[in-house]
Legacy VTK file of the C-alpha trace (Angstrom):
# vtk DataFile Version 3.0
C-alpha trace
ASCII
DATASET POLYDATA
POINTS 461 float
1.040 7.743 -7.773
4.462 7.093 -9.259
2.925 8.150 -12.853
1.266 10.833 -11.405
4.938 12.395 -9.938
6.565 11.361 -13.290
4.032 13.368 -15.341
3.987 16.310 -13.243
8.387 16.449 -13.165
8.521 15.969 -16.739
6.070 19.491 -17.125
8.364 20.734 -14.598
11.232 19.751 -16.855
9.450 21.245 -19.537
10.925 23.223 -22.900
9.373 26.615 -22.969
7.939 27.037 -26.227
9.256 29.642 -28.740
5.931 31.488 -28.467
5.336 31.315 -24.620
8.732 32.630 -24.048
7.732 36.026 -26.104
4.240 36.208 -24.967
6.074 36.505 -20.996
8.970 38.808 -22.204
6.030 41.070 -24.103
4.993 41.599 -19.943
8.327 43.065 -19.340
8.026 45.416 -22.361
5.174 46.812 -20.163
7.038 46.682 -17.123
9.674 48.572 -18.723
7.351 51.626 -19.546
6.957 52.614 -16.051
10.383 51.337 -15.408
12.080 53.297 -18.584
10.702 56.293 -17.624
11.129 56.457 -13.395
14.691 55.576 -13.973
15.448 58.132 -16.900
13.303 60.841 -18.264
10.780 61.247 -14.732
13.556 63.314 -13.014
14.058 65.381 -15.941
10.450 65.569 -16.622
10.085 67.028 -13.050
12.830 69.155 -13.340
13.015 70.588 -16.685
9.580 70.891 -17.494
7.314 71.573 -14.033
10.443 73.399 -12.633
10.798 71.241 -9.158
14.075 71.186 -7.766
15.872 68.429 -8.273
17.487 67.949 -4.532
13.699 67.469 -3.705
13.021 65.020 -6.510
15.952 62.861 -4.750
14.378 62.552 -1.878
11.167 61.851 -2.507
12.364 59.064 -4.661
14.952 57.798 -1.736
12.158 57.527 0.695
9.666 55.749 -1.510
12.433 53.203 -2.446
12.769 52.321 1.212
9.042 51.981 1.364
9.476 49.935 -1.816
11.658 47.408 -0.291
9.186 46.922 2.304
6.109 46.335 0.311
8.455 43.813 -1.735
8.756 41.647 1.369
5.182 41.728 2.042
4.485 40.927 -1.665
6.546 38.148 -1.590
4.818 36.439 1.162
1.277 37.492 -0.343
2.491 35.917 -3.695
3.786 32.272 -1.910
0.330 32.072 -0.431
-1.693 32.851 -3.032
-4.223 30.137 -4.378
-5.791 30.043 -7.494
-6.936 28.066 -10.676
-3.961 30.306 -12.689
-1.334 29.493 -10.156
0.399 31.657 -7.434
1.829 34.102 -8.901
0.482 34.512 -12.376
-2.771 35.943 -11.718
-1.076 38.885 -10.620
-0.008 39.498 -14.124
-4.423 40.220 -14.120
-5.444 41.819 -11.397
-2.598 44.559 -11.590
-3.024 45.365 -15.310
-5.721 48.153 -15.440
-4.729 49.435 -11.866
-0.603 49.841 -13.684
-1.982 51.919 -16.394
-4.180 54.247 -14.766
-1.651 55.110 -11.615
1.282 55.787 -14.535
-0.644 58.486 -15.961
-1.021 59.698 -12.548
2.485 60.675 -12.495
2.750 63.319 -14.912
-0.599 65.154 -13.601
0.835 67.168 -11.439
-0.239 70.474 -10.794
2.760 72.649 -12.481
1.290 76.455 -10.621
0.993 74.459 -7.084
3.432 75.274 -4.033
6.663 73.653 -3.656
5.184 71.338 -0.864
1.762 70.136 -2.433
4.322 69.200 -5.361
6.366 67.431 -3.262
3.296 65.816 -1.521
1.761 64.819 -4.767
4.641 62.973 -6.598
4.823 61.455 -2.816
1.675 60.404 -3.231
1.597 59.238 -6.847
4.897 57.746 -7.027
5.009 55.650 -4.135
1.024 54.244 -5.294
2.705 53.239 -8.406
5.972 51.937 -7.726
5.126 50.559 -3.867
2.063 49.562 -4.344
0.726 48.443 -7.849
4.315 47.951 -10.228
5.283 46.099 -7.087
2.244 43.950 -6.774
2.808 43.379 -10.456
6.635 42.993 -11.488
7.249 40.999 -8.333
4.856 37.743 -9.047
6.003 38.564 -13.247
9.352 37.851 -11.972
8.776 35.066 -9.973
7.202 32.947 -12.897
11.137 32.554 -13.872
11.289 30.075 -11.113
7.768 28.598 -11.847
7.898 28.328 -15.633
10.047 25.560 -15.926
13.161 24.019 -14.010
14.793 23.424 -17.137
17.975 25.326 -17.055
18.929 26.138 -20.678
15.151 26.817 -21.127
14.933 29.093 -18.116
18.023 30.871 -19.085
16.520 31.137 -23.167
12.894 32.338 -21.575
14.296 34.961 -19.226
16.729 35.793 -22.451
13.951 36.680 -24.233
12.650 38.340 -21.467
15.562 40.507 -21.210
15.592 41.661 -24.909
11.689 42.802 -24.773
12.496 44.331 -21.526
14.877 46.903 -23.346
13.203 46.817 -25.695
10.466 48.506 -23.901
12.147 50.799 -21.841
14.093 51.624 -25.238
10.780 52.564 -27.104
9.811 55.185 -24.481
13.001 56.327 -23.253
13.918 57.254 -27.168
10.238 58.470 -28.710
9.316 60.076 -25.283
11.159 63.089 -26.487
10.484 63.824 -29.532
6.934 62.829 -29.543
6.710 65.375 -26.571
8.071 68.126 -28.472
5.719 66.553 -31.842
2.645 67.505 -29.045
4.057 71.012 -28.365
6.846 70.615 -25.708
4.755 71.033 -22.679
3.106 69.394 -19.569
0.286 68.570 -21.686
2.396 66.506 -24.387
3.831 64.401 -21.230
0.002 63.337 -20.661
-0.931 62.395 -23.739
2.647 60.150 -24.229
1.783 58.687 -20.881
-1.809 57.975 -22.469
-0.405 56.444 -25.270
2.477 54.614 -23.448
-0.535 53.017 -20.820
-2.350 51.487 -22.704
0.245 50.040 -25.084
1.140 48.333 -21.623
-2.516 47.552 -20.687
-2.646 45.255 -23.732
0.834 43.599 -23.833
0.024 42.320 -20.053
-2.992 40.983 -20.776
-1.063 38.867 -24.273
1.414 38.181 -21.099
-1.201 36.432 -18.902
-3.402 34.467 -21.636
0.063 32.834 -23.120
1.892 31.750 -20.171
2.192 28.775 -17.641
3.108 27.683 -14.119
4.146 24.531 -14.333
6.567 24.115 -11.331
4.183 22.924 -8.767
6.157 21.570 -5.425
3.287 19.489 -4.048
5.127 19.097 -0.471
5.086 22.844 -0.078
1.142 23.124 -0.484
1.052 21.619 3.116
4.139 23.552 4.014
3.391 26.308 7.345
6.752 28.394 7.981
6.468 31.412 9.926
7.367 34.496 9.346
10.666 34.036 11.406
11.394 30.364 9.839
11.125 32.369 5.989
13.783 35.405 6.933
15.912 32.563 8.898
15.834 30.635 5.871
16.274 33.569 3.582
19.519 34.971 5.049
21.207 31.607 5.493
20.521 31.532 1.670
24.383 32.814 0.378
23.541 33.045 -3.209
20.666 35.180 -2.528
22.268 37.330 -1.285
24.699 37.607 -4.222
21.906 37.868 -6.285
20.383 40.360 -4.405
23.752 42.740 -5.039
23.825 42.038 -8.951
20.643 42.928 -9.322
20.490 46.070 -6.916
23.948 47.129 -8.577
23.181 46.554 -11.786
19.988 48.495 -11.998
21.971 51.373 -9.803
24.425 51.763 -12.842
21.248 51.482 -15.336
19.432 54.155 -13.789
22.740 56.195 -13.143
23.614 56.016 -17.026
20.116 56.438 -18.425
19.591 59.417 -15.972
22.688 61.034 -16.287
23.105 61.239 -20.258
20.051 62.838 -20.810
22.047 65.841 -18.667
25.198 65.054 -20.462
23.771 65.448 -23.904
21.867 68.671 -22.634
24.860 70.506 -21.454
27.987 69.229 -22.257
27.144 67.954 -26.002
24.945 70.931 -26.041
21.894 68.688 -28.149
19.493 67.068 -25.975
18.066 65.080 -29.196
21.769 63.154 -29.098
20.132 61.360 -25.565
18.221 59.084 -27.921
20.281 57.825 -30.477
23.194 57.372 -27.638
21.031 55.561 -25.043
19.201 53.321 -28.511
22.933 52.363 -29.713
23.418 50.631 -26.051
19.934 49.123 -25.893
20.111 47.391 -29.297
23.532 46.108 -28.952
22.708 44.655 -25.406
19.181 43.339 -26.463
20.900 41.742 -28.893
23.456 40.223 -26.630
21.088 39.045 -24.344
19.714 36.236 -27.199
22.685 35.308 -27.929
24.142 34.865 -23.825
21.961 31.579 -23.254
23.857 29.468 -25.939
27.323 29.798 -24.166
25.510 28.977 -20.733
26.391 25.172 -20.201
29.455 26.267 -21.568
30.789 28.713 -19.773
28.443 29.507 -17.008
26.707 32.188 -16.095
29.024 33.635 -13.516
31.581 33.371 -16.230
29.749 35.123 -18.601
28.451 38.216 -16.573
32.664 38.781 -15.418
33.724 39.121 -18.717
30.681 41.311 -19.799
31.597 43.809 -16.851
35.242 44.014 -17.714
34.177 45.263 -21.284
31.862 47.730 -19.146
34.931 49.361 -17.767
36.976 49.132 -20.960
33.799 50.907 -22.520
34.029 53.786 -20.391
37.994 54.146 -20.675
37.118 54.567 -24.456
34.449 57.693 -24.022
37.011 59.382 -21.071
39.747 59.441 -24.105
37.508 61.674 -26.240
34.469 63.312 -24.238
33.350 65.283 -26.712
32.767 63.166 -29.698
29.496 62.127 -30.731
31.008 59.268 -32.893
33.381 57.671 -29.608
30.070 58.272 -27.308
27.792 56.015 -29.868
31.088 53.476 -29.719
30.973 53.558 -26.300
27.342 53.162 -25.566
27.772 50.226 -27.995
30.720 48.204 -26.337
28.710 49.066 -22.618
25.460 47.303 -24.406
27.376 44.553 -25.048
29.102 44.160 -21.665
25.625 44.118 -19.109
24.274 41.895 -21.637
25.202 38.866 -19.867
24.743 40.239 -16.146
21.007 40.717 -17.379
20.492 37.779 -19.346
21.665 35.630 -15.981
20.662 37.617 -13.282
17.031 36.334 -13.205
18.176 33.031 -13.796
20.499 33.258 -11.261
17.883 34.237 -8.355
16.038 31.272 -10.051
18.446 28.933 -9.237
19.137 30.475 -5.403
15.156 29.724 -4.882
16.387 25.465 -6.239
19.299 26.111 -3.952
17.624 27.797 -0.482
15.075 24.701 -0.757
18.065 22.102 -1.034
19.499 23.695 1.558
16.970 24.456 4.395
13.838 22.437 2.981
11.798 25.401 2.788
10.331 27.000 -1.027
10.183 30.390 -1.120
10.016 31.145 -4.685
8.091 34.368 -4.365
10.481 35.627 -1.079
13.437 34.604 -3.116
12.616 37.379 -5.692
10.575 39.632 -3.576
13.665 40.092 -1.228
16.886 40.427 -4.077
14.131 43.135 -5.848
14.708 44.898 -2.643
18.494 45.696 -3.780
16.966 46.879 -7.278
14.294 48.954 -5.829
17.395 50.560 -3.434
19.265 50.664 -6.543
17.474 52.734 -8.457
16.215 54.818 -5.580
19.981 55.372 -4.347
21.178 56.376 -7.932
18.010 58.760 -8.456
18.897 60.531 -4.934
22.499 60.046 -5.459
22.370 62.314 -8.997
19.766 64.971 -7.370
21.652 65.453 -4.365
24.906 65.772 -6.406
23.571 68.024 -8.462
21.911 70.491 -6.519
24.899 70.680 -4.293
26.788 72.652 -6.946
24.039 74.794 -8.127
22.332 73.079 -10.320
19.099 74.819 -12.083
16.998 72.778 -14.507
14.918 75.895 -15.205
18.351 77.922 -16.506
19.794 77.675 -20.357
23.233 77.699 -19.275
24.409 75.324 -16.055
27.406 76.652 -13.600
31.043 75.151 -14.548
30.870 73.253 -11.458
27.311 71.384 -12.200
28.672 70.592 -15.760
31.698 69.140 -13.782
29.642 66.987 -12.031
27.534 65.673 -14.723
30.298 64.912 -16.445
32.144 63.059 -13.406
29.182 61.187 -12.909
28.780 59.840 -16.407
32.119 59.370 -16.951
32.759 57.279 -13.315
29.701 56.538 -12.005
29.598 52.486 -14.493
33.406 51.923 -13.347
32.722 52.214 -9.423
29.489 50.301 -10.106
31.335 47.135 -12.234
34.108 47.091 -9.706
31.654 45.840 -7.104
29.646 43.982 -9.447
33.011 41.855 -10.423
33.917 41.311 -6.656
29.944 39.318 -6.273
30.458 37.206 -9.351
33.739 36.022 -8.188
32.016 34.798 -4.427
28.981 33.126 -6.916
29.926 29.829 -7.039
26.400 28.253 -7.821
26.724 27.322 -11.086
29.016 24.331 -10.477
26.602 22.961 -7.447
22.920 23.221 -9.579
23.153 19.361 -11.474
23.334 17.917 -8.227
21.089 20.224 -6.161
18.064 19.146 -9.066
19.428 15.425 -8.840
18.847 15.340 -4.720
15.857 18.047 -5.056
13.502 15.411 -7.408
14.921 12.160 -4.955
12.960 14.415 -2.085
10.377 15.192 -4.570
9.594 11.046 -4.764
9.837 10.763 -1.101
7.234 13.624 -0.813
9.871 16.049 0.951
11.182 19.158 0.392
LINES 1 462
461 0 1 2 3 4 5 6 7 8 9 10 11 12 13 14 15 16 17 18 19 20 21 22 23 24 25 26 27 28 29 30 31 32 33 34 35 36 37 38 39 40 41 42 43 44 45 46 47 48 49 50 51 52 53 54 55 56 57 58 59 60 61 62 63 64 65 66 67 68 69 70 71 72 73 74 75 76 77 78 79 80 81 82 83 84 85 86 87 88 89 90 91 92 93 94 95 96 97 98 99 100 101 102 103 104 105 106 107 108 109 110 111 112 113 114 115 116 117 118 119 120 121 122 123 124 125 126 127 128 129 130 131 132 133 134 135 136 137 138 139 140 141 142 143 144 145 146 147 148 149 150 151 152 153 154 155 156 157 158 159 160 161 162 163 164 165 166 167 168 169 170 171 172 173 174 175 176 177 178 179 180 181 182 183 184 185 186 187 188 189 190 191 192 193 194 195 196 197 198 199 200 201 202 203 204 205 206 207 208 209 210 211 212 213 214 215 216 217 218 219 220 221 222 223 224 225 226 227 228 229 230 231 232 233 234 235 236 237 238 239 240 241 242 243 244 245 246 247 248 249 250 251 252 253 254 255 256 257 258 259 260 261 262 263 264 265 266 267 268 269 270 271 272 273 274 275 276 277 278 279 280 281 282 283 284 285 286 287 288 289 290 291 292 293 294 295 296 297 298 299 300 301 302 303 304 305 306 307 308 309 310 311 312 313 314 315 316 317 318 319 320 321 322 323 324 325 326 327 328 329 330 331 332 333 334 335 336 337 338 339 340 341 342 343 344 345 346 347 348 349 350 351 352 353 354 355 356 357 358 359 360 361 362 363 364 365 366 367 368 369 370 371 372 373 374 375 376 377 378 379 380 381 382 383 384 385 386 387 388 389 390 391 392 393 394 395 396 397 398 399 400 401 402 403 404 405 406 407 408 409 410 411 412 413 414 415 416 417 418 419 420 421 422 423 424 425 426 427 428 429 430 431 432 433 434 435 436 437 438 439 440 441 442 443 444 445 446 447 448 449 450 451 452 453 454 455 456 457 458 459 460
């Protein structure tokens, strides 16, 4: 028996392999092709291209974030109790992968001559099957293998690293060739379907390379036996401080992602007056953050992750102070976008490891594992994130007039835009600094695994 527990804690203790670690960051390269374009180009597409207003477009995407949230909690528990010969939540990674790339197409078929209100109902309908439903059914259980992999620290930290640099680099590869291979297919509806084609079933294939080259090996053999109601899971879940930390970094930083990457698209447009600038800006930020990101998990043990997200944020707001000197300079925007890459790096090299660790922590703390509530519940503040921030911008923006159908905006719609892109990252890091100064986790995890594995022996949680 006692060989039996040793063998399984050293897996658990396991070094991700260099290959295993890109295989699961090429699944959120796919992630990120849905996710690239709902929390950039999508509002513009619907705007700017099908003509609906853009006030509506907030809305509809504020509701189906709150529905979001929802089916996150749901998925979470599905994901804890699911049983089979790949694990709990890897097979997930399967079943979802055909269903993601047919439903993302699905999105930009909507019928452009239709009334205002079967549009409405129809990116309802669409959007809300595939973020609600199938991305969350999919992304959630991805993300939870960050917990399941390995407990590891520096490995978990270098896996979801590399995680975080294909991630980008997926959303970067649609968010900057969605564009101009649009206007390469003739700059209508039509070129939106076929780069959603193309986009699919890039996606289709690097899931399935996802699924075939990965592993759960963090199996807690006193949870298989484990019943916890429903009430006994939330009780557990909100007593859980760190998660709830967790859950703000990660809802605020994809609020002042989606913000940015919506926002400059409109900046370029009408303030720069070149639409085409959107992609070179919004690439310079990418890179330098993917890039970053592999470098963030050797300073870990060092420094700590809290550390290491702080000072990133401060260079966030430094970043922007550079770009409100000079507003109209192509050259200080690209320096800008540059210095901000550099500055989230950390916060989303270590978020996912962070929530990780707040799944060791909740279990040495109330004795119950939740791996797949853990992350179902902090993707709820992402999934209000980027829902806020898409309303937030429509809302803004048709409250001074804005047309996306019109060549030439009102002076005060390209007031707001600018306000927005110029303000919008400093309120956001503000907050963000005030939650990494309460995380105090990093300090408490060597013990937490020392007493955690002691339980382990004694067949406890």
């Amino acid at each position: 028996m006692q060989n039996t527990l040793e063998i399984r804690q050293n897996k658990e203790d396991q070094v991700v392999s260099l290959r295993e670690k890109i295989c699961y960051g090429l699944g959120d390269s796919a992630c990120n092709v849905v996710y690239g374009l709902c929390s950039t180009l999508l509002t513009f597409f619907y705007t700017d291209y099908v003509g609906v207003s853009a006030a509506l477009v907030g809305i509809i995407f504020l509701i189906t974030r709150l529905f979001d949230g929802v089916s996150d909690i749901v998925m979470g528990f599905i994901t804890d109790r699911t049983k089979s010969k790949y694990g709990k939540a890897r097979p997930w990674i399967l079943w979802m992968s055909v269903p993601y790339a047919v439903t993302f197409v699905l999105l930009f078929l909507i019928p452009a001559n239709a009334s205002v209100m079967v549009q409405g109902i129809y990116i309802f309908v669409t959007y809300n099957l595939v973020n609600t439903v199938v991305y969350t059914a999919l992304n959630l259980p991805y993300s939870t293998m960050a917990s399941l992999i390995t407990r590891d620290q520096k490995s978990r930290t270098s896996t979801q690293a590399i995680r975080i640099f294909c991630g980008p680099m997926g959303k970067m590869v649609v968010t900057v060739s969605t564009i101009p291979l649009v206007e390469a297919f003739g700059g209508t509806q039509q070129s939106w379907i076929i780069v959603s084609i193309i986009f699919a079933v890039i996606a289709l294939i690097l899931l399935l390379v996802c699924f075939f080259n990965i592993e759960e090996r963090v199996v807690i053999e006193a949870a298989k036996t484990q019943k916890v109601s429903v009430g006994q899971n939330l009780k557990a879940l909100f007593s859980n401080q760190y998660w709830a930390i967790c859950l703000g970094l990660w809802g605020f930083m994809v609020m002042m992602s989606t913000v940015t990457g919506t926002i400059e698209t409109y900046y370029c447009k009408y303030i720069l007056g070149n639409e085409n600038l959107y992609s070179p800006i919004y690439a310079a930020e990418l890179i330098a953050q993917s890039i970053v990101v592999l470098i963030v998990p050797h300073f870990v043990l060092r420094f700590g992750k809290r550390n290491l997200t702080l000072s990133g944020i401060i260079l966030v707001i430094a970043a922007q102070l550079v770009w409100m000197a000079a507003p109209m300079s192509v050259p200080v925007a690209m320096v800008s976008a540059v210095l901000r890459g550099i500055g989230v790096a950390p916060l989303w090299a270590c978020v996912f490891p962070m929530i990780a660790d707040s799944a060791e922590f909740g279990q040495w703390k109330t004795h119950i594992r939740q791996d797949g509530m853990i992350f179902s519940a902090a993707s709820v503040g992402s999934k209000l994130g980027g829902g806020l921030a898409s309303a937030g911008i429509g809302l803004l923006m048709d409250s001074v007039g804005y047309d996306g159908l019109a060549a030439i905006q009102n002076a005060d719609a390209l007031s707001m835009i600018h306000a927005i892109c110029m303000y919008a990252p400093i309120i956001f890091s503000v907050i963000i600094i005030v939650l990494c100064l309460l995380y105090k986790l990093d300090k408490l995890y060597p013990q937490i695994i020392t007493d955690l594995k002691k339980r382990d022996e004694q067949g406890i949680l």
